[in-house]
C-alpha positions as CSV (number, residue, x, y, z in Angstrom):
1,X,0.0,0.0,0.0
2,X,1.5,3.1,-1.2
3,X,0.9,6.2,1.8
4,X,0.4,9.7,0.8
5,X,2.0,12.1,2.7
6,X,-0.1,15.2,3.4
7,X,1.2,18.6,3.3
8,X,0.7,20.7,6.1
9,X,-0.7,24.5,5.4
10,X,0.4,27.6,6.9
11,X,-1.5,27.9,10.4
12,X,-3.8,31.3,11.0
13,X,-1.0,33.0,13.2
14,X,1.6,31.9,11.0
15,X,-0.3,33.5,8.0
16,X,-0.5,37.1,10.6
17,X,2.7,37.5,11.5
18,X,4.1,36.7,7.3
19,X,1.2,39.3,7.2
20,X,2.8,41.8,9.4
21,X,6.5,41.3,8.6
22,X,5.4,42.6,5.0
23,X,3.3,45.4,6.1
24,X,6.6,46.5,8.4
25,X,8.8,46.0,5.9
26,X,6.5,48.3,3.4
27,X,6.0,51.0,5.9
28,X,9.6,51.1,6.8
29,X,10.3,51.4,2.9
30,X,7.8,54.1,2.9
31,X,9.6,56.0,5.1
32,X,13.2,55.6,4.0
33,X,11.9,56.7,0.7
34,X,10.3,59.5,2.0
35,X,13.3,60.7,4.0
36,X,15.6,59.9,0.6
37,X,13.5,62.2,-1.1
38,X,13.0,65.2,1.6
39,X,17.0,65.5,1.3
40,X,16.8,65.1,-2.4
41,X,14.9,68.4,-2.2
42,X,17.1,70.0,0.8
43,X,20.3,69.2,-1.3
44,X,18.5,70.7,-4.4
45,X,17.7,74.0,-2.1
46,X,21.6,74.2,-0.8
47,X,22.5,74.5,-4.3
48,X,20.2,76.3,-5.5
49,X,21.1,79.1,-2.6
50,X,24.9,79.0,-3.5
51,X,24.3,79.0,-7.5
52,X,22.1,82.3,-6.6
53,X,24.7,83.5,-4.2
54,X,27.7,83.1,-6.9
55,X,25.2,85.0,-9.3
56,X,24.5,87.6,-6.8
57,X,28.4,88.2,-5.7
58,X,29.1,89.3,-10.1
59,X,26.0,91.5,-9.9
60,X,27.3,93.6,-6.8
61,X,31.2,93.4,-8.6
62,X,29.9,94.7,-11.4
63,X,26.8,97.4,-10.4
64,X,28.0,97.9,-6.9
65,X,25.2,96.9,-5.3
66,X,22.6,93.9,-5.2
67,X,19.5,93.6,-7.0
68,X,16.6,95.5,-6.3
69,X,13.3,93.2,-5.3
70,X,11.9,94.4,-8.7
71,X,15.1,93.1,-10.7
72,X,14.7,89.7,-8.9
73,X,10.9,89.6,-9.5
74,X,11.9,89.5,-13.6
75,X,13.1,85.8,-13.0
76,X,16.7,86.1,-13.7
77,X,19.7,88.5,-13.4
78,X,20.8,90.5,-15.7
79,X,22.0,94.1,-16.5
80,X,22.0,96.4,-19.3
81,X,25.4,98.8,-20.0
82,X,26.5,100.9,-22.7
83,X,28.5,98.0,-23.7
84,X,25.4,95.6,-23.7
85,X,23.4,93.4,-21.6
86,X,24.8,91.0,-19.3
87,X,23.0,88.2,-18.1
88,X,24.3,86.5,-14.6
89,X,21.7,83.7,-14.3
90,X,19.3,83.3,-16.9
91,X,16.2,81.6,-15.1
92,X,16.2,82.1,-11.3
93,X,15.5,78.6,-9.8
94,X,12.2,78.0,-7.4
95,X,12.1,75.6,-4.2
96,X,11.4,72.0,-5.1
97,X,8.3,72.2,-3.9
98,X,7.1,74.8,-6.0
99,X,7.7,77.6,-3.7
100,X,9.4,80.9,-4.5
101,X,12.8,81.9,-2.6
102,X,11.9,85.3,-0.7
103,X,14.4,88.0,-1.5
104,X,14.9,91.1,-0.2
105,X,17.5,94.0,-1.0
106,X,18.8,95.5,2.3
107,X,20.6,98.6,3.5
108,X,20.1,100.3,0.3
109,X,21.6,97.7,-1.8
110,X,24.7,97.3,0.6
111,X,23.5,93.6,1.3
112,X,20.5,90.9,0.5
113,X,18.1,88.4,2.0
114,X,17.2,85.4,0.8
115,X,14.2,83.2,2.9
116,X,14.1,79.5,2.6
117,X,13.9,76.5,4.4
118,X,15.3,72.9,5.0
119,X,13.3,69.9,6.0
120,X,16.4,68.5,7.3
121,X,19.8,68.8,8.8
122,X,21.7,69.6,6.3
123,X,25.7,69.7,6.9
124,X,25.9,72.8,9.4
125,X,22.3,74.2,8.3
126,X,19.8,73.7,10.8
127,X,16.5,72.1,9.8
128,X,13.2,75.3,9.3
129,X,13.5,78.8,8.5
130,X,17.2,79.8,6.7
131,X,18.3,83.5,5.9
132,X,21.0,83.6,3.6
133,X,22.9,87.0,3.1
134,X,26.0,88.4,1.8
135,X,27.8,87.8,5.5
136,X,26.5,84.2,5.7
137,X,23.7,82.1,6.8
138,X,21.2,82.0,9.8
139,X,18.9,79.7,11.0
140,X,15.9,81.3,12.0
141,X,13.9,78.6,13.7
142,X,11.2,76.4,13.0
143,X,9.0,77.0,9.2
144,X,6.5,73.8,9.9
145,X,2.9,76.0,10.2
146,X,4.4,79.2,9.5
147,X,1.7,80.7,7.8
148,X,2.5,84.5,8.1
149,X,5.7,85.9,8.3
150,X,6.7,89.5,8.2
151,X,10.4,90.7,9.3
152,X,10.4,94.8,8.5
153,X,13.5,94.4,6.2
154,X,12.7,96.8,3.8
155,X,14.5,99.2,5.3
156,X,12.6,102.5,3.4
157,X,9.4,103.0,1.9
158,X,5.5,102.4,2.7
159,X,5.3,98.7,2.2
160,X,6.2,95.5,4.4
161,X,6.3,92.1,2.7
162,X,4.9,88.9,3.7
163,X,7.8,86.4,4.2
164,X,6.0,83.2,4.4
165,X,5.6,81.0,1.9
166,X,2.0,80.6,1.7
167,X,0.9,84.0,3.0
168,X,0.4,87.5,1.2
169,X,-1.0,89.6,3.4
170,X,1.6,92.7,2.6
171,X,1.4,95.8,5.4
172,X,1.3,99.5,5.3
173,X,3.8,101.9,7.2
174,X,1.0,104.4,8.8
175,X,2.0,108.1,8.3
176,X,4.3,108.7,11.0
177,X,6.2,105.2,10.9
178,X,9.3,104.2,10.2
179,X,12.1,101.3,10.0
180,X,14.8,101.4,11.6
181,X,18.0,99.4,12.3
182,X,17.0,96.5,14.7
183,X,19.2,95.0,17.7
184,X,21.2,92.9,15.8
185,X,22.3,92.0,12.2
186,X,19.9,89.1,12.0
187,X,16.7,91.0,12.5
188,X,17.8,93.9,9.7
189,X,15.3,96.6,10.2
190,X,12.4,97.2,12.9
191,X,9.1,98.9,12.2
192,X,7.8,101.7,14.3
193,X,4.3,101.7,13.3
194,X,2.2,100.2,10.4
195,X,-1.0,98.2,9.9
196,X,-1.7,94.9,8.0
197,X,-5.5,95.3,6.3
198,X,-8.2,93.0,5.6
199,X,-6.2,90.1,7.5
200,X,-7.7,86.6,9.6
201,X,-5.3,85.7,11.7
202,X,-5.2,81.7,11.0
203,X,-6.3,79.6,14.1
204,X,-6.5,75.8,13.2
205,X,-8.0,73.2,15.2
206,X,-8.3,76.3,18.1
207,X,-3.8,76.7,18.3
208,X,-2.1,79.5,16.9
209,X,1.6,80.8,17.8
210,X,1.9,84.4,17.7
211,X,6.0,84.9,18.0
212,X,7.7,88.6,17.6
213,X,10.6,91.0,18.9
214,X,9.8,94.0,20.1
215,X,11.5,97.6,22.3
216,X,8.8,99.2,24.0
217,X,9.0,103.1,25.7
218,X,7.0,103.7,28.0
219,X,2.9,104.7,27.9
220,X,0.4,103.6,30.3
221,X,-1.3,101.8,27.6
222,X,0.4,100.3,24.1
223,X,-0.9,97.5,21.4
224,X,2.5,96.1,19.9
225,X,-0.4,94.0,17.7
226,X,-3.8,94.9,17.8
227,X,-6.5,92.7,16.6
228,X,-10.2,93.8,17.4
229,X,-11.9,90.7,17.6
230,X,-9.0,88.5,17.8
231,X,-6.0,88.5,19.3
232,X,-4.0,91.5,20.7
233,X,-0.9,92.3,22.5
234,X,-0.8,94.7,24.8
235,X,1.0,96.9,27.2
236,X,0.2,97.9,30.5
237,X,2.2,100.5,32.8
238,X,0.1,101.5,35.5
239,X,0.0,99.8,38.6
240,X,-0.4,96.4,37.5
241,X,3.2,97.1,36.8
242,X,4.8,96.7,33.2
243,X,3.8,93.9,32.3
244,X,2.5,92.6,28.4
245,X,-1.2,91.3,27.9
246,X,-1.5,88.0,25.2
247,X,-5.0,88.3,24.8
248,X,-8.3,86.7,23.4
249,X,-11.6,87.9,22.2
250,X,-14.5,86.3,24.1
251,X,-18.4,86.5,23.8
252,X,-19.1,86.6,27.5
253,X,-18.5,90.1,29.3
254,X,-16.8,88.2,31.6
255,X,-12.8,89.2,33.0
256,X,-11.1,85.6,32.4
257,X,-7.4,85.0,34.0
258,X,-5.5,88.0,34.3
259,X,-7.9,90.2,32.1
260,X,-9.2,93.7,33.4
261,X,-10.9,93.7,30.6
262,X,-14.6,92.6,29.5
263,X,-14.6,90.1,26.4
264,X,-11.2,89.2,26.6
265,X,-9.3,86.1,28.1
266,X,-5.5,87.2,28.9
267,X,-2.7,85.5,30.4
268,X,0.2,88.3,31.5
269,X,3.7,88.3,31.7
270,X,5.4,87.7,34.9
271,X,8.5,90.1,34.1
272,X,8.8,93.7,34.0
273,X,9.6,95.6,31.0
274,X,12.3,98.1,30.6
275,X,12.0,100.7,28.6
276,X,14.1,100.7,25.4
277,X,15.1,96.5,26.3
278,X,14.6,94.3,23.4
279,X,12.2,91.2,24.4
280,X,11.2,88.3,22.4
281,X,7.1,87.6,23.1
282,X,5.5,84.5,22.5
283,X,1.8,83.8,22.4
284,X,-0.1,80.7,22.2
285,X,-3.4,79.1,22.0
286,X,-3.6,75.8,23.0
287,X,-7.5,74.3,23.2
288,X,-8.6,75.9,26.2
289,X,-4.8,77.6,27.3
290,X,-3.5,80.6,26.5
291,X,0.2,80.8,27.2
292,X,2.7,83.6,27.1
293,X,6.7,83.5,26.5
294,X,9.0,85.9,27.1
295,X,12.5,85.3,26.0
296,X,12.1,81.5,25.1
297,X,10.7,80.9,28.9
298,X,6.7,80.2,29.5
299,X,6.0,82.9,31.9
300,X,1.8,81.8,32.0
301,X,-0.1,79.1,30.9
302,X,-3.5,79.1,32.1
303,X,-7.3,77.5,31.3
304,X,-8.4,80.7,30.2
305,X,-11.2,79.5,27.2
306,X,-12.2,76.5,29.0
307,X,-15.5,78.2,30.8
308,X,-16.2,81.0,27.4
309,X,-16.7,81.2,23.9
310,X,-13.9,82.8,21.7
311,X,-15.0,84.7,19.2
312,X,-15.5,83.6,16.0
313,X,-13.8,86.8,13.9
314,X,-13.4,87.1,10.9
315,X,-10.9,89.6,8.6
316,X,-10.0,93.0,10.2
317,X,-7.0,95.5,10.5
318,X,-4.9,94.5,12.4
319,X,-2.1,97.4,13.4
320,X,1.3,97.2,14.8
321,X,2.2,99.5,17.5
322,X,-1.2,101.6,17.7
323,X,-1.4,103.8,20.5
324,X,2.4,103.1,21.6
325,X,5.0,105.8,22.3
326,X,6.8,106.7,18.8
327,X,10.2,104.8,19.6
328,X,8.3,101.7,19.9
329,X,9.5,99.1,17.9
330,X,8.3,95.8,16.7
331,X,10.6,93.0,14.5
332,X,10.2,89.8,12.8
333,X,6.2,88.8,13.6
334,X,5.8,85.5,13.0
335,X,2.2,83.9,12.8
336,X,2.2,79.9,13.0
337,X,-1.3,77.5,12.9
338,X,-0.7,75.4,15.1
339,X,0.6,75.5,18.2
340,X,4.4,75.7,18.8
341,X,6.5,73.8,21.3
342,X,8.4,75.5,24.8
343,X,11.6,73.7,22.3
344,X,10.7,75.4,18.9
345,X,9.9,78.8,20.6
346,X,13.0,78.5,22.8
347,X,15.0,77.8,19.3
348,X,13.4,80.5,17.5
349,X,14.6,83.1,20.5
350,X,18.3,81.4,20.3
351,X,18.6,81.9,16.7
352,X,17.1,85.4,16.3
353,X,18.7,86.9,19.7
């Protein structure tokens, strides 16, 4: 009698775990492709930047200065002589990703700006927001939600530029404003006064990160940002001391946290400001918490919107230094849509300070 042998089949956990080796190997594949291909497109930006910077370095050689923003908007580099045209880079290259570099002409041609950013490390370059100029370049923080960014670089005229990469909400400097030099090198220029029209500030999933530099003289009373159904900064000297007011617009008449005010939820700072003292201010939404930063440390974080309704605005004007003493200053306002780390705000005061 001949015996047939029968073949044993794959057992239901055996078949799940040959299932779930291939499912990790995919996703791990998935990944390692996907961080192959964000450094692909960092790699392409580093070049990109240097090929620009080469082109940039002949321009100034030969006109002896940089390109105005109106030269750069044509989408190359070129210059006309008496002994013809000369053309330093033909087609101006955009971010992998479809985005435009930002670039600005600075201290009246004297130097440049050029915004970008890395998704990665990249050799010395820190991962977010990059600044290259004619000295070097600058990290400038974190560029993940950055939705609104506006650094008062111009220098001169009655315009300031949106920054970001996905907004274009530009500003006007309001009659008696000005820019002037800032701090330090990395911050350029400062604007005394201005306002930004028709704008929503851009909450998501109720967090928002409101991040900026600013010198305040003293007034009782000062709004370094003013929103009117929104959100505000704002100063306080009387004998609630000198403090600064991140602050929320409610429905209730109600005074919620540190507010003295009716429909707004505030948290306040817990140092004093000096007059003519550079500080970098951080506000944030959170759900329910408002928090406040100054100089990379979380001064407040309270429950503030937990027992009230914020207000659901919609666009206004918002202005920058309204009501403040005229050597009031604000520099690089930064508006994110989500809400940002105590380790991203922290980085963004180390690299801007």
């Amino acid at each position: 009698m001949i015996k047939i042998r029968k073949q044993s089949a794959f057992t239901l956990v055996e078949l799940l775990v040959v299932i779930a080796i291939i499912g990790l190997i995919a996703t791990l594949s998935v990944i390692v492709l996907g961080n192959a291909r964000s450094k692909s497109r960092d790699s392409k930006r580093v070049s990109d930047i240097k090929q620009v910077q080469t082109a940039l370095e002949l321009f100034f050689s030969d006109q002896g200065r940089y390109p105005t923003v109106t030269e750069w908007n044509t989408g190359s580099l070129y210059a006309t002589g008496t002994l013809g045209t000369t053309t330093y880079i033909a087609k101006l290259p955009n971010d992998p990703n479809n985005l435009i570099y930002k670039y600005a002409s600075r201290d009246n041609g004297a130097n440049y700006e050029i915004i970008y950013y890395l998704e990665n490390k990249s050799g010395s370059l820190n991962t977010g927001l990059q600044t290259a100029t004619a000295l070097g370049q600058v990290a400038m923080g974190t560029s993940d939600g950055l939705q609104d960014y506006w650094n008062f670089n111009e220098g001169a005229g009655t315009t300031f530029y949106n920054n970001s990469f996905y907004g274009t909400s530009t500003g006007t400097v309001s009659t008696n404003g000005l820019f002037v030099n800032s701090y330090n090198n990395k911050l350029g220029t400062a604007l005394s006064e201005g306002i930004i029209s028709s704008y929503k500030f851009p909450e998501a999933n109720n967090q928002i990160t409101i991040s900026l530099w600013l010198k305040w003289t003293y007034k009782v009373y000062c709004t370094p940002v003013y929103g009117n159904n929104s959100y505000r900064f704002y100063f306080r000297g009387d004998w609630a001391g000198l403090k600064i007011y991140f602050m929320r617009h409610i429905d209730e008449s109600v005074n919620v946290c540190d507010s003295a005010w009716w429909t707004w939820a505030a948290v306040s700072s817990n140092t004093d400001f000096a007059d003519n003292t550079w500080y970098h201010v951080v506000g944030v939404r959170d759900g329910n918490n408002l928090k406040l930063y100054v100089n990379g440390v979380l001064e407040k974080n309270s429950t503030c919107l937990s027992s009230v309704t914020p207000t659901n605005y919609n666009n206004e004007n918002i202005t920058v230094n309204s009501t403040c003493a005229s050597d009031t200053y604000t520099d690089d306002l930064r508006v994110y849509n989500r809400a940002l780390s105590s380790a991203e705000i922290l980085d963004i005061y180390n690299s801007t300070k």
